[in-house]
C-alpha positions, 0 to 999 in steps of 0.5 A, spaced: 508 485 475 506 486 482 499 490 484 503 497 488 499 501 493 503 507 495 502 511 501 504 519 500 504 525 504 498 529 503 496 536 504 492 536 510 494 529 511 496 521 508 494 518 502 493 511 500 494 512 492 493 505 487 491 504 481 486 498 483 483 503 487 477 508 484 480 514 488 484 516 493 483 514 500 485 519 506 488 519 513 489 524 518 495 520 520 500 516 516 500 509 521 492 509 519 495 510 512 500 505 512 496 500 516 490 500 510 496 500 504 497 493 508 490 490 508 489 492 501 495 489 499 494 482 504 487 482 501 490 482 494 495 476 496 490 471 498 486 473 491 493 470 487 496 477 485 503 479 488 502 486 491 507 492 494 507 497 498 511 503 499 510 509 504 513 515 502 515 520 507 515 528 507 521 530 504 518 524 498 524 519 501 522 512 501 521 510 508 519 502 507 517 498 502 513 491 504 512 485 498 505 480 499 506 474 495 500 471 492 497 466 497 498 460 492 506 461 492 505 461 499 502 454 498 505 452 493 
């Protein structure tokens, strides 16, 4: 199962919410979220774990959802 890290809309702002995370991380702005979501999942990827972002808008509709292979697939 793949690592999800999930970009959502927050009261004064964006949150990036995963279960590898420890905590929440906030974003004034929802491209800086998304932007974070990427990374940390592009940084799974290369450790070997399939990982996925999905960035939700306002109205809670899915507005994208990018899949990072892990590394040795892309290798392999």
């Amino acid at each position: 199962m793949a690592l999800l890290f999930s970009v959502t809309p927050a009261s004064d702002g964006w949150a990036v919410r995963s279960e590898s995370l420890a905590r929440e991380l906030f974003f004034k702005q929802g491209g800086r979220a998304e932007a974070q979501a990427r990374a940390l999942a592009e940084s799974a990827a290369l450790e070997g774990r399939s990982a996925e972002v999905r960035v939700f808008l306002r109205d809670g509709a899915l507005a994208g959802r990018f899949v990072h292979a892990p590394a040795q697939a892309l290798a392999g």
